[in-house]
matplotlib code that plots the C-alpha trace (Angstrom):
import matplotlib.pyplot as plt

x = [-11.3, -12.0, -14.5, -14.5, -17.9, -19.5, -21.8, -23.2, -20.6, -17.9, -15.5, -15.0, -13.4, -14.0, -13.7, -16.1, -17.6, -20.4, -21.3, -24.6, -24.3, -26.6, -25.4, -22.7, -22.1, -19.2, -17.5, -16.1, -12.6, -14.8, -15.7, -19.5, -21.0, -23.5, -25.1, -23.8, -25.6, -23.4, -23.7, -22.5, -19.4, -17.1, -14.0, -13.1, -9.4, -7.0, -4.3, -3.9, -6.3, -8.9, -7.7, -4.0, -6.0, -8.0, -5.0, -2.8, -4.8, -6.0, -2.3, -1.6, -4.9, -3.7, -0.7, -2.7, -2.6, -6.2, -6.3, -4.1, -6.4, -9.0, -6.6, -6.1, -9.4, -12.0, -15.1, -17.0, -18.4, -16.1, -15.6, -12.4, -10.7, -10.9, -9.8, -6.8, -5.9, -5.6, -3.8, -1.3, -0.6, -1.2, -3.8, -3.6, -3.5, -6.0, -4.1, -4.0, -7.5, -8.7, -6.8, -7.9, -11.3, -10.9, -8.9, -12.4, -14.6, -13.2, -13.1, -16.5, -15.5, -13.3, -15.3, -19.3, -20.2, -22.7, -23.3, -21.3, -17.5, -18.8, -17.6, -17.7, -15.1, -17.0, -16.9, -14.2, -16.7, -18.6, -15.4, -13.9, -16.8, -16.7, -12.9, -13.6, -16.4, -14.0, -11.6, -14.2, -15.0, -11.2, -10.5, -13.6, -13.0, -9.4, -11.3, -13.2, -10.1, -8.3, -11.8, -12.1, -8.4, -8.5, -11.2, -9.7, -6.8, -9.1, -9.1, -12.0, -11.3, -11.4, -13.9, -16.4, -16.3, -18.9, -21.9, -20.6, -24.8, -25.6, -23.4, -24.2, -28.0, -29.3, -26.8, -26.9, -25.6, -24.9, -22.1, -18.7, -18.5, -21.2, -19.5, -16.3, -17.7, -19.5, -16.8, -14.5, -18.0, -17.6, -13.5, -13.4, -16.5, -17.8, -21.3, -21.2, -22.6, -19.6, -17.0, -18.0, -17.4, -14.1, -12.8, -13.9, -17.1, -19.0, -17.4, -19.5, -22.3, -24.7, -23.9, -24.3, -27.9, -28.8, -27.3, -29.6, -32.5, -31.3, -30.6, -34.4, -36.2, -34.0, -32.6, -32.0, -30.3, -31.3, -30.8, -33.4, -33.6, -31.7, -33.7, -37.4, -39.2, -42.6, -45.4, -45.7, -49.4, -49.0, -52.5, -53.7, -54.9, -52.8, -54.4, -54.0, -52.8, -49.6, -49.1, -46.9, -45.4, -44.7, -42.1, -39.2, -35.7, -34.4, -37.9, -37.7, -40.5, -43.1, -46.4, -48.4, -49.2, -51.3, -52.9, -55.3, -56.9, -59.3, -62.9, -64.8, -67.8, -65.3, -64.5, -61.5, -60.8, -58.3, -56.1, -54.9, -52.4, -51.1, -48.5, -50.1, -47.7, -50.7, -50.6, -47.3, -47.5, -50.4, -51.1, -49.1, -46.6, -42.0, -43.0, -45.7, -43.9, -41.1, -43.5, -45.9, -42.9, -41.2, -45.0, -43.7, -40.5, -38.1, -37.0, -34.7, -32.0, -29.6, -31.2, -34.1, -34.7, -37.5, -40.2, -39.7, -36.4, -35.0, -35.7, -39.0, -39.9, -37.9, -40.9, -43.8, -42.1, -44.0, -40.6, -40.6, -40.3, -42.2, -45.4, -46.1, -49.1, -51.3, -55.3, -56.6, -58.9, -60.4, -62.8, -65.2, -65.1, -67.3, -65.7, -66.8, -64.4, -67.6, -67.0, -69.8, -68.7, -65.8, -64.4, -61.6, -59.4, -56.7, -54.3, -51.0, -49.8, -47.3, -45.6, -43.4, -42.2, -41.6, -41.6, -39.5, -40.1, -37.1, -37.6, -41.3, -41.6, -39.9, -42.2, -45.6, -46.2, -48.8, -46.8, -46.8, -50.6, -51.9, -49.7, -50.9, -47.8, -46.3, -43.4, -44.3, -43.1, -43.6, -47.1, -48.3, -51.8, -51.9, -50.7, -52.4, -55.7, -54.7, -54.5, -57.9, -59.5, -57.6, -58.9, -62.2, -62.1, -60.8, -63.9, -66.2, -64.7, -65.2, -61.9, -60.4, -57.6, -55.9, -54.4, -51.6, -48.1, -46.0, -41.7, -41.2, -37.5, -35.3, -32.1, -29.7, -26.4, -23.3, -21.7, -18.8, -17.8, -16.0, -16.7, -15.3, -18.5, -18.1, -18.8, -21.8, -22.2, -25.8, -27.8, -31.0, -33.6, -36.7, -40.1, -43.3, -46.0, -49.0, -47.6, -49.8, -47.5, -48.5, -52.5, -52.4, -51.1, -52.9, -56.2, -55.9, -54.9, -57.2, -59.9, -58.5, -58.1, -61.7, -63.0, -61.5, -62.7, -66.3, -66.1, -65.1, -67.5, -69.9, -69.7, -68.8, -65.3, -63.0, -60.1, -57.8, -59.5, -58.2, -61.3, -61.3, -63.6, -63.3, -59.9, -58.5, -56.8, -56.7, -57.1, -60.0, -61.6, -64.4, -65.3, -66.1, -66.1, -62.7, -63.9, -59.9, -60.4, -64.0, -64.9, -66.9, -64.5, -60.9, -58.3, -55.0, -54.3, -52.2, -48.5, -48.8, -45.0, -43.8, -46.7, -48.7, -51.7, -52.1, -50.9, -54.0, -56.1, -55.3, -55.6, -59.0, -60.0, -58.8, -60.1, -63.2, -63.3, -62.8, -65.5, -63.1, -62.8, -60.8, -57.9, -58.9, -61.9, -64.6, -63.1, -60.5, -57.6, -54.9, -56.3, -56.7, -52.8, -51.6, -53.4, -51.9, -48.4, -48.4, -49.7, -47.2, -44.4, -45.0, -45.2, -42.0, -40.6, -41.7, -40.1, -36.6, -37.3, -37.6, -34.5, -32.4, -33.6, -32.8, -29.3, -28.6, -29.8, -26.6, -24.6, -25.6, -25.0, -21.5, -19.9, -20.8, -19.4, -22.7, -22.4, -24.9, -28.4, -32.0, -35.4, -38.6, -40.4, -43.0, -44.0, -42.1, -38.4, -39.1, -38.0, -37.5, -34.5, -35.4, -33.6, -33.5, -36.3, -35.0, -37.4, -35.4, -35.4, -33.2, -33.5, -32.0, -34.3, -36.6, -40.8, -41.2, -44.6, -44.9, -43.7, -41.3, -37.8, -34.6, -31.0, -29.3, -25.3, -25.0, -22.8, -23.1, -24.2, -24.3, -24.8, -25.1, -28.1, -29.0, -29.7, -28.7, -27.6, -28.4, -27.7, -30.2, -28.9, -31.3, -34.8, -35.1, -38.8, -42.5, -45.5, -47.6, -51.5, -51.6, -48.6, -49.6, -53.0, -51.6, -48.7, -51.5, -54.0, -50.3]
y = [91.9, 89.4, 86.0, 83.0, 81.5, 79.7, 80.6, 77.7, 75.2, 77.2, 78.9, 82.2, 85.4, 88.9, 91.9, 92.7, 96.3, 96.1, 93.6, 93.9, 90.5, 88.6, 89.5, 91.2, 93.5, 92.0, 93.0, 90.2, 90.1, 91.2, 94.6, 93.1, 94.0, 91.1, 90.3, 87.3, 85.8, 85.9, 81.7, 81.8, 82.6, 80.1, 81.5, 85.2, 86.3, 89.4, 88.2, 87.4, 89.3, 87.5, 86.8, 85.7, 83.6, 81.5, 81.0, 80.1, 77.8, 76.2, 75.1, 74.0, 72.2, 70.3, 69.0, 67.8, 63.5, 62.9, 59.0, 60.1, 62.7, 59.9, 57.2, 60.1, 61.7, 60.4, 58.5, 61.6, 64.6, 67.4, 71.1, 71.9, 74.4, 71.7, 68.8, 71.4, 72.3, 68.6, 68.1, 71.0, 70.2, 73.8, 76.4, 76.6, 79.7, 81.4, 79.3, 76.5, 76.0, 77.0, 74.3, 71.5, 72.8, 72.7, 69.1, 67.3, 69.0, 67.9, 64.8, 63.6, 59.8, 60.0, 63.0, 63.1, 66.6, 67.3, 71.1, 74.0, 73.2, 70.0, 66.5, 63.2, 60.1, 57.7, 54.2, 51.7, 49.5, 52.5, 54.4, 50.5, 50.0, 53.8, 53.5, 51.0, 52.6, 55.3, 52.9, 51.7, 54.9, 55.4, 52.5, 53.2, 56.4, 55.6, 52.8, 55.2, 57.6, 54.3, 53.5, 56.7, 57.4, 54.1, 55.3, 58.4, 56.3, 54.9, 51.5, 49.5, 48.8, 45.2, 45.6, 46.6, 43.0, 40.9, 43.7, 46.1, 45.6, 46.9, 49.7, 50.8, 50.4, 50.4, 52.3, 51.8, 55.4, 53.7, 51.5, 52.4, 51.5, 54.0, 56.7, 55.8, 56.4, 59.8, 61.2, 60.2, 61.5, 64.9, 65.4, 63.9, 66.3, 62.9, 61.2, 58.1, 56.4, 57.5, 57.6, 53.7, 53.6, 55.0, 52.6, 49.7, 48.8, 48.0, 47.5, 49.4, 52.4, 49.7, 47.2, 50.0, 50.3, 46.5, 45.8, 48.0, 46.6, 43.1, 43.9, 45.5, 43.0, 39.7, 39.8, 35.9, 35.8, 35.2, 31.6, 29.0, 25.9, 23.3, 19.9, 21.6, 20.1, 20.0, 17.2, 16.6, 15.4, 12.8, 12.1, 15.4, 15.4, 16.6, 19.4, 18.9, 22.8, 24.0, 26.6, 29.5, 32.3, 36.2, 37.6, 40.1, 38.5, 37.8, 35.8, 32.8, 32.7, 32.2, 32.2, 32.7, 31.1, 31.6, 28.6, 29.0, 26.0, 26.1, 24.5, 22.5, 24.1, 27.7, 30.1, 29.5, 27.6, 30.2, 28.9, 31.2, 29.1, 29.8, 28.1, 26.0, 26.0, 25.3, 22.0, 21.3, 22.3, 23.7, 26.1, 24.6, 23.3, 24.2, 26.1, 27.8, 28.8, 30.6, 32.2, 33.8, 35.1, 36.8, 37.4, 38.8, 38.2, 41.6, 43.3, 45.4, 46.3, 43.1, 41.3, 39.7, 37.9, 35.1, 34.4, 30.7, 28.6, 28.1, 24.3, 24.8, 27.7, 25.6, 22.8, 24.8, 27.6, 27.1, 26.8, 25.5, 21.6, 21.0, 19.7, 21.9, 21.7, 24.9, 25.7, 27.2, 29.5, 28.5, 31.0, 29.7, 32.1, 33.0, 33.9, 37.2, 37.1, 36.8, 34.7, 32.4, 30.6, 29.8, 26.6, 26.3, 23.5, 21.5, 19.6, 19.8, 22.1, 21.3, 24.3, 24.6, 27.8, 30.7, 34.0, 37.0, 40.9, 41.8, 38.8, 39.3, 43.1, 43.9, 41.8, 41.9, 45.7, 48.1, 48.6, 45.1, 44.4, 47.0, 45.9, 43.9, 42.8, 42.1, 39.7, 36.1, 34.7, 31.7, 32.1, 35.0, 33.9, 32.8, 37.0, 38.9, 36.3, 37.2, 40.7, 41.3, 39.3, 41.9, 44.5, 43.2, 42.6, 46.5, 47.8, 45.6, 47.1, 50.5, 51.5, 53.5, 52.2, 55.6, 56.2, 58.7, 57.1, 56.4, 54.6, 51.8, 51.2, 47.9, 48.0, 45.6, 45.3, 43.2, 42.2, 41.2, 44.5, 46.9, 50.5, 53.5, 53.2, 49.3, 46.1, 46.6, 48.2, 49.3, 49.4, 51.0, 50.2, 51.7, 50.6, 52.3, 51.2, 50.0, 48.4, 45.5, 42.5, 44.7, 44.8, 41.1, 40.0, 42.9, 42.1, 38.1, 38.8, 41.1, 39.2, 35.8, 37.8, 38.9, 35.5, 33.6, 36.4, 36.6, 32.4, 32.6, 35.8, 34.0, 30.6, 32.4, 31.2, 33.8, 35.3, 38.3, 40.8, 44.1, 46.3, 50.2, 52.8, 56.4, 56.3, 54.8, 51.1, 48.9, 44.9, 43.6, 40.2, 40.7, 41.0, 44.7, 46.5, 47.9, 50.7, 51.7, 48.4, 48.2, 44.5, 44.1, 41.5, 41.6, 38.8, 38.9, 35.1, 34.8, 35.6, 32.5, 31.6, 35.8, 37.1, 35.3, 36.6, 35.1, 31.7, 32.2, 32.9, 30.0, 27.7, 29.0, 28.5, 25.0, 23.8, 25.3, 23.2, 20.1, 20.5, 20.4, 22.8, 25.7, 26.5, 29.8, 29.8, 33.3, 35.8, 33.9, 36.2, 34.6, 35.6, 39.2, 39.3, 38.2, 40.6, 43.2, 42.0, 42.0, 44.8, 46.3, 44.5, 44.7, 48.3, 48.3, 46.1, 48.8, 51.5, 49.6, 48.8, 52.4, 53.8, 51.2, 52.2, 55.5, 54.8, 52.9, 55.9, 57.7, 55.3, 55.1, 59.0, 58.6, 55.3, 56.9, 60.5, 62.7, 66.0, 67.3, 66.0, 66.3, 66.5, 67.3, 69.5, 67.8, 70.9, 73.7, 73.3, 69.2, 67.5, 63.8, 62.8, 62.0, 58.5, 57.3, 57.3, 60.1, 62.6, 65.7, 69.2, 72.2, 75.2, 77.6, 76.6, 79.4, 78.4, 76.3, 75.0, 71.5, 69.1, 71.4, 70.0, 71.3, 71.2, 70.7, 70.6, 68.0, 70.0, 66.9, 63.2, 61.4, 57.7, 57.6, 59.9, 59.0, 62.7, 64.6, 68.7, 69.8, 73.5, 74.9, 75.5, 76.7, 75.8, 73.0, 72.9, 73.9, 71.2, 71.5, 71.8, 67.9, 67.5, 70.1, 68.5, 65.1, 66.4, 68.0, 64.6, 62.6]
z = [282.8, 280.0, 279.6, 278.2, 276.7, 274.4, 271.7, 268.6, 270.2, 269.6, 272.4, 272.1, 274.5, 274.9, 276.7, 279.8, 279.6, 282.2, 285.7, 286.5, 288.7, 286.6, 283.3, 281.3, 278.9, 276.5, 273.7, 271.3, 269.7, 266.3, 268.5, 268.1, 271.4, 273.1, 276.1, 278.4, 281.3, 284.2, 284.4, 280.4, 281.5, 281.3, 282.9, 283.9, 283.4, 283.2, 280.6, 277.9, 275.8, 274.3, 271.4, 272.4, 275.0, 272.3, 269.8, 272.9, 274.2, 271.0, 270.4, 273.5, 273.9, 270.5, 272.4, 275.5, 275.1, 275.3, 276.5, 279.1, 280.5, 280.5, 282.4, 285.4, 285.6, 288.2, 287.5, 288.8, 286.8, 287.2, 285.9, 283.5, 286.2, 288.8, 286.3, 285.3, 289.0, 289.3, 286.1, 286.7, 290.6, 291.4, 290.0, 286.5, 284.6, 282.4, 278.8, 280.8, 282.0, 278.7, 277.0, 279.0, 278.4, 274.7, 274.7, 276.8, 274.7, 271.2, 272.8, 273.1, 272.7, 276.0, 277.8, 278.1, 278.4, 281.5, 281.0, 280.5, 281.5, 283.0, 281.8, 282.5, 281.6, 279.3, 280.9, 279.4, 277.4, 275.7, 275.1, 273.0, 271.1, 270.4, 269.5, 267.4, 265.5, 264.7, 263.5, 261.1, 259.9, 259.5, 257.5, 255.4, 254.5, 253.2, 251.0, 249.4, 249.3, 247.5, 245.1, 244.2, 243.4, 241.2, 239.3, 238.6, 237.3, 234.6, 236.4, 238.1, 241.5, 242.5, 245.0, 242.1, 240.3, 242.6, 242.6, 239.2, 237.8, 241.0, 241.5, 237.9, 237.5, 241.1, 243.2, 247.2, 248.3, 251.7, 250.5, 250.5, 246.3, 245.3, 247.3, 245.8, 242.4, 243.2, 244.6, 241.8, 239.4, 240.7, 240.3, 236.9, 236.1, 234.7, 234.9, 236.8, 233.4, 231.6, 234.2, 234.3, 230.4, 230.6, 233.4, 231.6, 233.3, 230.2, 226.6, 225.1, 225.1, 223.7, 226.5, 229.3, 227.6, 227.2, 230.9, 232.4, 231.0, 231.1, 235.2, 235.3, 233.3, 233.5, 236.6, 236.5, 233.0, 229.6, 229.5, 229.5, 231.7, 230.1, 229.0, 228.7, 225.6, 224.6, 224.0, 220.0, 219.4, 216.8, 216.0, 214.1, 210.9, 207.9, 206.1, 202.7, 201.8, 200.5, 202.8, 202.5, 205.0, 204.8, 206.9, 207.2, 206.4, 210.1, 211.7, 213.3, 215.2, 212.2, 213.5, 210.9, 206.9, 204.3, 201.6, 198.9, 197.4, 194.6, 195.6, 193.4, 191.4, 191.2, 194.2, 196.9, 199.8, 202.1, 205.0, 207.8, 209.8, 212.9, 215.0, 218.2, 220.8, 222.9, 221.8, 223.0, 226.6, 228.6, 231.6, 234.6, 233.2, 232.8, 229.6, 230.6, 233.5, 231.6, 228.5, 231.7, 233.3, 230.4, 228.8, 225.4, 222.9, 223.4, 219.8, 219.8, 216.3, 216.3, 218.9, 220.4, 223.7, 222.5, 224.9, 224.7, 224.0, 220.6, 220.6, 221.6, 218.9, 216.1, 217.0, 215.9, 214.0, 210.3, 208.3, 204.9, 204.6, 207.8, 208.7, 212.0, 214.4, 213.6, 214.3, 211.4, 210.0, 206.6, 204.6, 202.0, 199.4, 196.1, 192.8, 193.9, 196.9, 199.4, 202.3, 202.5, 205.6, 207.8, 209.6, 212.1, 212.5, 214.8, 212.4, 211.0, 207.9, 205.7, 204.8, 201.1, 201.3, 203.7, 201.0, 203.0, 202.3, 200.1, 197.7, 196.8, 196.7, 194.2, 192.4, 194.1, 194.9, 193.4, 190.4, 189.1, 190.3, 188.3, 184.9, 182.7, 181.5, 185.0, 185.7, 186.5, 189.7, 192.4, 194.3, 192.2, 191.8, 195.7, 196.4, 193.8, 195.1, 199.1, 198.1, 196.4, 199.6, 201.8, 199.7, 200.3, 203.8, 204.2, 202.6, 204.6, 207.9, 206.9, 206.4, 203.6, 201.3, 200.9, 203.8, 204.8, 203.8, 206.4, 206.3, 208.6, 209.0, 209.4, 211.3, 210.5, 212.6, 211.5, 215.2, 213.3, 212.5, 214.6, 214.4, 217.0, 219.4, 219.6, 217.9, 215.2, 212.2, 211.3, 208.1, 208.0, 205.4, 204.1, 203.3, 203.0, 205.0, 203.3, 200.8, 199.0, 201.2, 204.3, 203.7, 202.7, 206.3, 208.3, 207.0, 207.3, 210.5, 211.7, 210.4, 212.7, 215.6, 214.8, 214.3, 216.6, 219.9, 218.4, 218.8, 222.7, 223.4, 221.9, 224.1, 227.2, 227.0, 229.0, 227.0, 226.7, 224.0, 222.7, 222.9, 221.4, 222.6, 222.5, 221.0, 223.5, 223.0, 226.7, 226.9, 228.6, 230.0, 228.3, 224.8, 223.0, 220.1, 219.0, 216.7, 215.5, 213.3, 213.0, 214.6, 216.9, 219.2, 218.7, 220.4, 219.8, 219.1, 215.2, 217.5, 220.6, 219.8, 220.6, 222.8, 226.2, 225.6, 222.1, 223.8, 226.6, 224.2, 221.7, 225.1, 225.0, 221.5, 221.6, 224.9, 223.0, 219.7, 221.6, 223.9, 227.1, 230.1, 229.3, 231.2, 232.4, 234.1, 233.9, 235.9, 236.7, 239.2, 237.4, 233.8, 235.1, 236.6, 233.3, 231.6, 233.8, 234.0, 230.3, 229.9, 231.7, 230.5, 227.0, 227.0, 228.8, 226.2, 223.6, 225.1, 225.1, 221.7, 220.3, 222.4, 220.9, 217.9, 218.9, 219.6, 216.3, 214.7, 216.2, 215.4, 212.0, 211.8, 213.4, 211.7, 208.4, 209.4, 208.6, 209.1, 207.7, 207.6, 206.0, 208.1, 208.0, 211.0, 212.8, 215.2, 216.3, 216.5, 216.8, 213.8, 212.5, 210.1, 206.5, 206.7, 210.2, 213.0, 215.1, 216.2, 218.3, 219.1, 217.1, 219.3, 216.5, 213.8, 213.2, 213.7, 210.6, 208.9, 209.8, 206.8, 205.9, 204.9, 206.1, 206.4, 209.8, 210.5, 213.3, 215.9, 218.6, 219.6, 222.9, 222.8, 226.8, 226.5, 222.9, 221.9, 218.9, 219.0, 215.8, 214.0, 211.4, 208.1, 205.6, 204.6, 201.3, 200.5, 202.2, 202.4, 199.8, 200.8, 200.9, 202.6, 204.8, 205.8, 206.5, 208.4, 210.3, 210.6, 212.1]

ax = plt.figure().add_subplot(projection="3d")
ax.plot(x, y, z, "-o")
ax.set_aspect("equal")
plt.show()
């Protein structure tokens, strides 16, 4: 005697070795013995043996047309060997009553199971709307059969056009799109990144990059409302300076200038001029709007998004022939270089000459201001004048002039050109940090930031400072001492046309010097949200800015085909090229001293995950003890 039962929703048969009335002893067609309960059993028979009977009736239950069964059944529960006596017209055999019980129960849809061999017809509305469900499912999954088969093609499917930012940089698993592209990920043996790339998605690696954070940070567009202009003030005064600027070759935003006029009776008269935007638009208004939402100007090699539009920049920007609305610092100063006292001014600057980096340092640098025979050139007494102050102003705050050299580096990129990773061929320059152009703007500016937060701490007026203590840098409402510079207040307010907080703060200063309300009230909520959002979002800006930087490093190793390449060790097997801001990890170098130099053969470069595989070549120098101490200080 044999039994069919059912065990982890499967049916299965086997051979009946012992009837105790209650239970049975069976053995499987796997000769694994088990114990049944008596009610388990499903159906007792004498042929075919129990493995003939499941293959047998597996087939023939395959055959059975399913809707038909559900058109002649009744609208009762019923067992399978009474449903297949009806069925049949005369008792059914042991194949047969096994195949109508597999045929209801792998038809759920039709057949509502009510226990063991039990079933029930599912009523005509359930059983449509469950139809169509299937359907659904049906046509679905031969979309994403299609998708993903177009992918794998190298093509983009159409359906991919109206939501493509989504599907790359913030994928919804639940839509049919993003499971079209996994499953096409995993049989190309392709990240979704890059299986994107090769279909076209993106032109580039570089735009895959800039998309995501345009889609995270810009979600509206880069584009500025059209029509938005700002209020020129016609009545200020006209400063009667002959101001000058100092910037790198591609700024536009010029916040910041620098005069020096000769007072009567000997000593100087020094101008630091920065750009008032404030003046143009206040807190409220369409511009204040857009500079509080995008809170900072994003840099990044060959690009920058500006925190305010073009037009409105090209109003205050100080640029050479203009008279520009600026508040400005002046510094009374001795022939000694003492500042005897200080003034600051609303009025307008007229501003002859804006100098840029590469023109004036190969004549103003520490060479050429300690020569006596030096080169003459335009604004050399203003510079080498500027200069001394800074030196000055360095001393006063404590701070040593021999500090550890560091390389800042320039990326240029010409869009024009097309290279195998893209459009944009990158130049990298280098300049060391420090240099006598550098101290002259730090110090000025440092000393306006300085000034001008001492002058709202000290008449209560709220503002956004940048306070120090401990070693650690944060922004706070109120004013402190920020001991990494040695002031005693420090407000950023010398960048208001590329950062918010220096526009708050110069709505501040000049609310204060004209005796009227400031806009920002103490403790104001929406002075504390600002700070935070910026804080935020200008750290966010910063990271973007040094993994672009990253990637035009790779870019510059591949369009110029460099395979081998010079670093020097930072720590263990981290190292940072000689030429180029990369900082990465060689697992074969051998434990190095930190400032060592070596040689690396690049084996590898991946511009979707901006990372460099390196092998070590040899060893090219050891720190000396001085290199070896400052390696250690960084």
């Amino acid at each position: 005697m044999y039994v069919l039962f059912e065990e982890d929703g499967h049916f299965k048969a086997g051979t009946i070795l012992q009837d105790s009335g209650t239970s049975l002893q069976v053995e499987n067609t796997h000769g694994k013995r088990l114990k049944l309960k008596a009610a388990h059993a499903l159906l007792r028979f004498d042929s075919p043996a129990p493995q003939s009977l499941l293959e047998q009736a597996q087939a023939e239950s395959t055959e059975q047309d399913v809707p038909f069964l559900w058109e002649v059944c009744s609208d009762d529960e019923f067992g399978f060997e009474e449903f297949a006596r009806e069925y049949h017209g005369r008792p059914p055999n042991a194949v047969e009553s096994a195949a109508v019980l597999m045929a209801l129960h792998s038809a759920p849809v039709y057949f509502h199971r009510k226990g063991r061999g039990r079933y029930r017809k599912a009523p005509a509305e359930i059983l449509q709307a469950a139809l169509a469900g299937l359907e659904k499912k049906k046509q679905q999954a031969e979309a994403v059969a299609r998708m993903r088969d177009t992918l794998l093609e190298g093509r983009l499917p159409d359906e991919f056009a109206p939501m493509l930012d989504q599907i790359m940089f913030r994928p919804d698993r639940n839509r049919l799109e993003v499971k079209a592209l996994e499953a096409a990920s995993v049989d190309a043996g392709l990240s979704t990144a890059r299986l994107l790339l090769r279909c076209g998605a993106v032109a580039s690696s570089h735009d895959l990059h800039f998309g995501r954070f345009l889609f995270e940070h810009f979600p509206q567009g880069t584009a500025f409302p059209a029509g938005i202009a700002p209020q020129l003030a016609d009545d200020l005064p006209l400063a009667d300076v002959q101001a000058f600027s100092i910037d790198d070759a591609t700024t536009t935003e010029i916040d910041d200038a620098f005069s020096v006029t000769a007072a009567a009776g000997g000593g100087w008269r020094v101008g630091i001029h920065i750009a008032a935007p404030a003046l143009g638009f206040g807190r409220g208004s369409e511009l204040d709007t857009i500079a509080r939402e995008r809170l900072s100007t994003v840099y990044m090699p060959g690009r920058k998004i500006t925190m305010l539009p073009d037009a409105v920049v090209e109003c205050f920007t100080l640029s050479a022939g203009q008279s520009r609305p600026a508040l400005s610092l002046y510094l009374d100063l001795s022939p000694a270089l003492a500042v005897t006292g200080h003034e600051t001014r609303i009025e307008r600057v007229p501003v002859v000459a804006n100098l840029r980096h590469h023109d004036v340092e190969p004549l103003f640098n520490e060479e050429s201001l300690t020569s006596s025979h030096g080169e003459d050139y335009p604004w050399k007494r203003e510079l080498t004048l500027l200069w001394e102050l800074a030196t000055v102003l360095e001393a006063g705050r404590g701070k040593s002039s021999s500090q550890p050299q560091q390389t800042d580096f320039s990326f240029y990129v010409d869009w024009q050109s097309e290279t195998r990773d893209g459009p944009g061929f990158v130049t990298i320059t280098e300049r060391q940090r420090g240099s006598p152009m550098d101290k002259l703007v730090a110090e000025l500016m440092i000393l306006a930031n300085a000034t001008w937060g001492k002058m709202l701490a000290e008449r209560g007026v709220s503002g956004l400072y940048r306070v120090q203590a401990g070693g650690k840098v944060r922004m706070s409402t109120v004013s402190g001492p920020h001991e990494g510079l040695g002031v005693d207040s420090y407000a950023w307010s010398s960048s208001p046309l590329r950062r918010y907080v220096d526009l708050v703060n110069q709505w501040q200063l000049v609310a204060t010097l004209r005796g009227e309300e400031p806009p920002f009230a103490d403790k104001s909520p929406d002075l504390m949200a600002a700070m935070r959002d910026f804080e935020l979002t200008y750290a966010a800006y910063a990271e973007f800015q040094r993994m672009m930087e990253r990637y035009w490093c790779l870019r510059w190793l591949r369009q110029n085909d460099i395979g081998e390449i010079v670093a020097r060790v930072l720590r263990d097997n981290v190292v940072r090229l000689e030429h180029a801001p990369f900082v990465f990890k060689v697992p074969s170098m051998p434990l190095q001293l930190p400032g060592s130099r070596v040689r690396l053969a690049v084996t590898g470069s991946d511009l979707i995950d901006i990372e460099l595989d390196a092998r070590f070549v040899a060893v090219l120098s050891e720190p000396s003890d001085d290199e070896l101490s400052t390696e250690l200080e960084l």
